[in-house]
N, C-alpha and C positions, 0 to 999 in steps of 0.2 A: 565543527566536529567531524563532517565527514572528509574534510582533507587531511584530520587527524590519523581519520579511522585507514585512508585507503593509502594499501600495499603499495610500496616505492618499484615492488621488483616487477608490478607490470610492466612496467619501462622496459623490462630486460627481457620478457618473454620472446620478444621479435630476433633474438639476439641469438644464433648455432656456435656453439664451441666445432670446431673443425679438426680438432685435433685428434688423431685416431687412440684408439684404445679407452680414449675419455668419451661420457654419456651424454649425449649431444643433446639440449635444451636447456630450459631452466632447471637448479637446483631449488630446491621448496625452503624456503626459512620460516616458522612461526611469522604472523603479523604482528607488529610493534602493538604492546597497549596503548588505548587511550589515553590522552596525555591530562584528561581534565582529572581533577584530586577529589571530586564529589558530584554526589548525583544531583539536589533538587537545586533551582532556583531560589538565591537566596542565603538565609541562614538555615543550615540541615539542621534539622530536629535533634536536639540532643537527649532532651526529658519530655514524658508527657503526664496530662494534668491526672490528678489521682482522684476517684472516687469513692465514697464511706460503703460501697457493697463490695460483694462477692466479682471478682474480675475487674475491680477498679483502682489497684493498685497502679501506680505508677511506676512505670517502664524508661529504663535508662537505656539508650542507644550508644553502644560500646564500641568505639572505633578499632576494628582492624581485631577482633575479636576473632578467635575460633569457632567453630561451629561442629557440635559433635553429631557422628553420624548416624546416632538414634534421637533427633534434636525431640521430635515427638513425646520422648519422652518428661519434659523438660515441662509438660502441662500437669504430669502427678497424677494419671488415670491407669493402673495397672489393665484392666479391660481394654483401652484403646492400646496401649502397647502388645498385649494379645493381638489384639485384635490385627494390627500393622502388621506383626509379625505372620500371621496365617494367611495375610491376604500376597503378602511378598512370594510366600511359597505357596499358595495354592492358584494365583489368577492366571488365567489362559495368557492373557496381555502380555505380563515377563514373562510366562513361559515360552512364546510362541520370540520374543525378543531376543532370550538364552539360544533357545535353537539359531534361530535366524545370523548372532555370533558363531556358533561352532560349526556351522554353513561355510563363511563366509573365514575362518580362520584354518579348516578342511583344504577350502579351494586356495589359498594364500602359498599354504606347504604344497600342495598338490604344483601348482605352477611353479614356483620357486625352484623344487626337484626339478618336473619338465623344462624349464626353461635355462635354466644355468648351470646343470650339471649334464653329460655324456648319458647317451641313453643305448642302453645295451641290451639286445636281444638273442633269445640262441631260437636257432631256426630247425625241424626237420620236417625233409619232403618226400615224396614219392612221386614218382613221376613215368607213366608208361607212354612209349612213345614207338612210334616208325622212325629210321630216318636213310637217307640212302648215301649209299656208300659213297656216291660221287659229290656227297659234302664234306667228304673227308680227302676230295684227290683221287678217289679210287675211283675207275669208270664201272661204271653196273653191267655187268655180263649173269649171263642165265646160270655159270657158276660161282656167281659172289651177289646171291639176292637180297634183296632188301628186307630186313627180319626183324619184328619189332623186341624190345626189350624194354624194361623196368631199369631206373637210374635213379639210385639213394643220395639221401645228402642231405648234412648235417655243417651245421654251422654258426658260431658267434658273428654277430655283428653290431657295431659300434656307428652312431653319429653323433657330431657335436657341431652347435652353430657357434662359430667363432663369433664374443659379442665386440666386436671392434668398436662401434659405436654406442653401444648401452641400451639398444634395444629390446633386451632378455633383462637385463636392471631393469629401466622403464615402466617396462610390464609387471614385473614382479614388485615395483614398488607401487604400483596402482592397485592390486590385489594387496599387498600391506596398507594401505589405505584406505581400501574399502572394509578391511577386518576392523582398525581401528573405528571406523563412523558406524560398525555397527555392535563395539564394545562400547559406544559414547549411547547409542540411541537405546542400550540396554540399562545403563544408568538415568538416562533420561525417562525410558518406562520406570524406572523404580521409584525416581523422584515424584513423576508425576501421579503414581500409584497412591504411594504414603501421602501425599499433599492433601488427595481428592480422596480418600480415607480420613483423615484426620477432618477436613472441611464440612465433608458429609457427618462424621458423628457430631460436630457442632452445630450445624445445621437440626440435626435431630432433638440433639437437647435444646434446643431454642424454641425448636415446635413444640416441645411436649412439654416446656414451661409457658409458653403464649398459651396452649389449648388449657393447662392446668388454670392460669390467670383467667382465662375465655370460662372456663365451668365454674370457676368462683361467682361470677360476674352473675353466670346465669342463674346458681341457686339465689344469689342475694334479690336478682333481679323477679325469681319465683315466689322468695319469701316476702316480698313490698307486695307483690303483686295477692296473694293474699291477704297483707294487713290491706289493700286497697280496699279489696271485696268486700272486708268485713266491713270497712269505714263505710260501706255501701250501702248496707245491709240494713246499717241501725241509722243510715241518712247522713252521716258526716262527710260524706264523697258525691262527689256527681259521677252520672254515667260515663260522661266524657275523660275523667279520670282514669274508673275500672278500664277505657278501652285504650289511652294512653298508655297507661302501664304494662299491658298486652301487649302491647304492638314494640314496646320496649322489650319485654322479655321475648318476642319473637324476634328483632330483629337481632337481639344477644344469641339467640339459638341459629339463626342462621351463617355466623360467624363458624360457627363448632364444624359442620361437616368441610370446611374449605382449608382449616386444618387440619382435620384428620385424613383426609387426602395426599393432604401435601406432607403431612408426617410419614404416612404409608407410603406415601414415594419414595421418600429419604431411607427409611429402613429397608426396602425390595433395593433402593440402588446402593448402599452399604452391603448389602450381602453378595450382593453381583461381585461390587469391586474388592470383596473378599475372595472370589470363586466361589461361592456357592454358588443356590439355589435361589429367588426371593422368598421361597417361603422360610428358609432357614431362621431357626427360632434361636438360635447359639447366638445371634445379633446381638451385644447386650443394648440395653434402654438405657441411652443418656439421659445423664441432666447437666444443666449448665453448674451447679454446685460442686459436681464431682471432678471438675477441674479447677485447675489452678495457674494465674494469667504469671506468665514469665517474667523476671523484675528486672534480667538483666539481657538486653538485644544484642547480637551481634550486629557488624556494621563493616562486612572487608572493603575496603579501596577497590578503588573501578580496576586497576591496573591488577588486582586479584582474582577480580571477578570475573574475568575471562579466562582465568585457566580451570573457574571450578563449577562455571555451569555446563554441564552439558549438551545441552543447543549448541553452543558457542562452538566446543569443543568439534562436535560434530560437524559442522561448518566449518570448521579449518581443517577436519579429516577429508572433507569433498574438495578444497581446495588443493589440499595437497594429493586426491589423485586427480584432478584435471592438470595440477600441474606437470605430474609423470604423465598423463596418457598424451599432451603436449608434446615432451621428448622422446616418445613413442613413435606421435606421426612424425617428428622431422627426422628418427633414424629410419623410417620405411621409405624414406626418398636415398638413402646412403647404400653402398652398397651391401650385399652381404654375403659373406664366406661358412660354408658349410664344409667340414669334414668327415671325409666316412672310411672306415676300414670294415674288410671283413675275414674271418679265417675260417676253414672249415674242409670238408672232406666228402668226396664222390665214390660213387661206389654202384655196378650193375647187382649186389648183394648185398643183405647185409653184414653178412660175416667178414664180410671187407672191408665196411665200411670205414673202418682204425685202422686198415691194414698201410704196410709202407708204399710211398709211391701215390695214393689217394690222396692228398691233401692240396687245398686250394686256400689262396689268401687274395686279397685285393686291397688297394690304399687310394682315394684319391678324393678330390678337392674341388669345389665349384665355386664359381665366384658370381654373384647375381646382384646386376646395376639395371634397375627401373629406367626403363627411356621412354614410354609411350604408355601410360595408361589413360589416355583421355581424360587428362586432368584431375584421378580420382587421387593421388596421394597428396598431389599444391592442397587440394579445397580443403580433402580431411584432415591438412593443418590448419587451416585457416578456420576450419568449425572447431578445431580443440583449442586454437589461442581465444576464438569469441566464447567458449564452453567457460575456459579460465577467467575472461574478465567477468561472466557471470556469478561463476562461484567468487570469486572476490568481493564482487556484491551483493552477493548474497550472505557472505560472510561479516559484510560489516552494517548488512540491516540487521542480522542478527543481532549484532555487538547493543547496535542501538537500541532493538527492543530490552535486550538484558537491561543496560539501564535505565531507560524507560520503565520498566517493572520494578526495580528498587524503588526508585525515586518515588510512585506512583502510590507504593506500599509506605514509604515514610510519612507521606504526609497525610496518608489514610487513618495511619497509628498515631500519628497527631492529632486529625480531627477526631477520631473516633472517641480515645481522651477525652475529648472535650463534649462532644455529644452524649456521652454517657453520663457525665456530670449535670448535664442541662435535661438529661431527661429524668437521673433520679432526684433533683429537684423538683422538677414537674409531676413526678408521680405522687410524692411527698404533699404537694400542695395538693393537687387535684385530689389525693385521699383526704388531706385536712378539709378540703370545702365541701367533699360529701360529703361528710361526718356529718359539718355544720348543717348541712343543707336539710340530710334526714333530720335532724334533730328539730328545727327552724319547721320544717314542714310536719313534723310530730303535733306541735304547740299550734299551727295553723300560723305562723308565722311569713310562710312563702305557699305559692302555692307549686303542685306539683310536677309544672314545666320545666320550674328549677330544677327539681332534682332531678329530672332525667336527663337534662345537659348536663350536670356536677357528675353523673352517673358514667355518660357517655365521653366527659373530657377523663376520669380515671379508669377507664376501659383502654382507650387511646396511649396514655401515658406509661400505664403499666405493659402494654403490649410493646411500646418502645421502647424501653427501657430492656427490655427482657431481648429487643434485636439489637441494640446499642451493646453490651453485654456480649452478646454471639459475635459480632463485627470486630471487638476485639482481638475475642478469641481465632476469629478466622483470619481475619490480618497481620494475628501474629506468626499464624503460620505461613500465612505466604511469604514474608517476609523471610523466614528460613528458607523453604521454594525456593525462592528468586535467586536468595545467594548461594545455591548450588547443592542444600542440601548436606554436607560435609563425609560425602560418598568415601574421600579421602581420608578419613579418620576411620576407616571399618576395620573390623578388628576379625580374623578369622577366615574371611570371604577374601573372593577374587575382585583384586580394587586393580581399577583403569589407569593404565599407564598414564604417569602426570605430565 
């Protein structure tokens, strides 16, 4: 894979075009896709297993599928689509992103102008001076004294560096690439925004159905724990019972504050990555019921996948300016030609200063060949071709984690599948043998150790069941994450050049 992944044209970067007028270093080409046709080891997951609850539907993994660019919405929570929505346009994270682009596309046109087009200034000066006659040929005698006066002058002037070698491109194409990685790392905050919005409200609903399962637990656990005492009371129970059952309903109460903690956290970090406040009450309260698990996946090819994540993308934008600022240091070793004119007018007044007979022009041309800088233009090629091989590899561990996280999210939404079936099984069951068990220990049947293991294995079950459920729903979303998000489907908005 990675002989796959790595650029053929580092070979070339040691390579100068010498031809004048042409932009002497490497030309930047996109990196060829991966060649392999799928992500996991194996047979890729096509279906997975279906559940009889709420989020147990089975999910089809749909090859080379579209992905629309409100995918979020695709779970059926009008609240979390709100919600996506207020956090894209209120959180500092994009906003500070947007800027960090109109920064960075500012200074692109700013250099572009200074660098490849003629720069024209108009000039005017004043200037009082002495000067002695005998700089003009005339010898200084006690009747031709030295007298000072005031000299005006006004003037256009023009220079341009001739780009023989492509060193004014070069540059400008490196400022074009740096604009580009930071229109990529603005879609990259947006993906990662909506992701960890969406994750966190599942997360939330997950808490506040476990802590709802957790309070059930505990009244049932309050309400034995009174028939205990009574059984106590009139002599049907031993002591050792009434304190078993205590100590049962206290270790069920101490479950409750380690969720409500961790609920409180998820809701304070949901209103963050809205931009709010934490106290912000506009948070709405999930539940995992209020969503709806997605039936139909998408699934792009790896050779897609690299034009629609964003990391990636961004990573071929550093690529391609190391590989201009490359071409950069090797036309600073070439010569370079600057031309200048200028036109304009002197004058001891101003009322003369238009007048005929004042007028001044100049034309002329420099030509500038580096021969001796102590080695500093050789090296600073030699650190921008090792800058390039960096970015190049850095460009295709990228590649690598992108499908790494596909592949990683498929076989999640596989297991998950299936652990959600194995655990509303076991909830199932473990509520069937409480039942039995209270019932069995009603009659004097068992005695009351049973029931608080039957107690403690559906405490267990139901708690898992209620994160099996979450796991779905949060894997399904990463799974949209990973393949890019579908930033390219936006409708209205400024979408990133593909």
């Amino acid at each position: 894979m990675l002989n796959m992944l790595r650029r053929s044209t580092i070979a070339g970067v040691i390579a100068v075009s010498s031809l004048a007028g042409c932009a002497v270093g490497p030309n930047f080409h996109s990196p060829a896709p991966p060649a392999t046709t799928q992500y996991t080891r194996g047979q890729q997951p096509e279906v997975t297993t279906d559940s009889p609850v709420a989020g147990g539907a089975a999910q089809t993994l749909v090859a080379d599928r579209d992905i629309p660019a409100d995918w979020y919405s695709l779970f059926q929570s009008q609240p979390l689509d709100e919600l996506v929505r207020r956090a894209l346009h209120d959180s500092p994270t994009v906003e500070a992103a947007r800027a960090s682009l109109r920064s960075a596309e500012a200074t692109y046109i700013a250099e572009r102008g200074a660098l490849l087009l003629p720069q024209v200034d108009g000039q005017f000066g004043v200037t009082r001076q002495l000067a002695s006659t005998a700089a003009f040929g005339i010898p200084s005698t006690p009747s031709t004294p030295s007298v000072p006066f005031t000299l005006y002058n006004a003037a256009v002037n023009v220079s341009y560096r001739l780009d023989i070698f492509g060193a004014s491109r070069r540059q400008v194409e490196e400022f074009r690439a740096q604009a580009d990685f930071q229109r990529w790392e603005l879609e990259a905050a947006n993906l990662t925004l909506t992701g960890n919005v969406v994750t966190t409200a599942f997360d939330v609903a997950s808490l506040r159905d476990q802590l709802a399962a957790v309070n059930d637990v505990v009244a049932a656990e309050a309400e034995q724990y009174k028939v205990v005492q009574r059984q106590f009371d009139v002599g049907g129970a031993s002591k050792s019972d009434v304190l078993s059952q205590l100590a049962q309903l206290a270790q069920a109460q101490t479950v409750v504050p380690g969720l409500e903690k961790a609920l409180a956290q998820a809701q304070h970090r949901l209103a963050v990555l809205a931009g709010h406040t934490p106290d912000d009450a506009s948070v709405p309260d999930f539940m995992l019921d209020g969503f709806t698990l997605p039936t139909q996946l998408p699934v792009s090819v790896p050779a897609k996948l690299v034009r629609q994540r964003p990391d990636v993308r961004a990573a071929e934008a550093q690529l391609h300016q190391a590989t201009a600022a490359l071409g950069l240091a090797t036309a600073n070793l070439l010569p370079q030609l600057n031309l200048t004119g200028s036109i304009g007018t002197d004058s001891v007044t101003t009322g003369g200063l238009f007048g005929p007979g004042n007028g001044t022009w100049s034309v002329g041309a420099s030509l500038l060949q580096p021969l001796f800088h102590g080695g500093e233009l050789r090296y600073k090629r030699r650190a921008a071709v090792a800058d390039l091989e960096r970015a190049d590899a850095q460009y295709r561990q990228t590649v690598l984690a992108a499908l790494q996280d596909v592949a990683d999210t498929l076989r999640a939404l596989e297991a998950d599948a299936r652990a959600l079936a194995a655990q509303v099984a076991a909830e199932r069951a473990a509520a069937d043998a409480l039942e039995i068990a209270k019932r069995q220990f009603q009659v004097g049947g068992i005695s009351y150790v049973s029931v608080l293991n039957a107690q403690r294995l559906f405490l267990q079950a139901r708690q898992g069941r209620v994160q099996a459920q979450a796991a779905r729903y949060s894997d399904s979303a990463a799974l949209f994450q990973a393949l890019g998000g579908g930033w390219w489907n936006r409708q209205g908005q400024e979408v990133a050049r593909q």
